[in-house]
C-alpha positions in Angstrom: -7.7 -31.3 -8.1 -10.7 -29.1 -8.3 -11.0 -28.3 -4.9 -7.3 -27.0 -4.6 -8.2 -24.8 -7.0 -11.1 -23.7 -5.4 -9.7 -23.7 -2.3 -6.7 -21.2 -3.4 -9.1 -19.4 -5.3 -11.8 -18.7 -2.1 -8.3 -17.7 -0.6 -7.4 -15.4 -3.1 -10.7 -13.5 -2.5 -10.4 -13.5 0.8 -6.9 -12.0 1.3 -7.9 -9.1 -1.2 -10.9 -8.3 0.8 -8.4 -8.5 3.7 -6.3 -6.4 1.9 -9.0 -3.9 1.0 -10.5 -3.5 4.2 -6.6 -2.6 6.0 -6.4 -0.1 3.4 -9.8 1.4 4.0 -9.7 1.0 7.5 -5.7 1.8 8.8 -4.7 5.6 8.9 -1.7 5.5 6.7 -1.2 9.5 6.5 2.7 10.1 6.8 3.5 12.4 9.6 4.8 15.5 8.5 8.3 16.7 8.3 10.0 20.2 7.4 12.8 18.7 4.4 15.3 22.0 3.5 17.9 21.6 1.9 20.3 24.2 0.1 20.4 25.5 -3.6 23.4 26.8 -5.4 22.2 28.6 -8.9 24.6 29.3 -11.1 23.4 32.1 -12.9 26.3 33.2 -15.2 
């Protein structure tokens, strides 16, 4: 029992770190788009 848990816990780490290092490492910038859209005031 023991070593499921360490098993599932040294697999735990290791998909953080995995995790970690995609976020660190992938270029996840979001390319850039002009958004318009109309505005009716109603001042009165």
């Amino acid at each position: 029992m023991g070593r499921i848990i360490k098993a599932l816990l040294v697999l735990a780490i290791l998909g953080f770190a995995a995790l970690a290092a995609y976020a660190y490492l992938v270029d996840m910038t979001p390319t850039p788009a002009e958004v318009t859209k109309p505005v009716v005031l109603d001042a009165s």
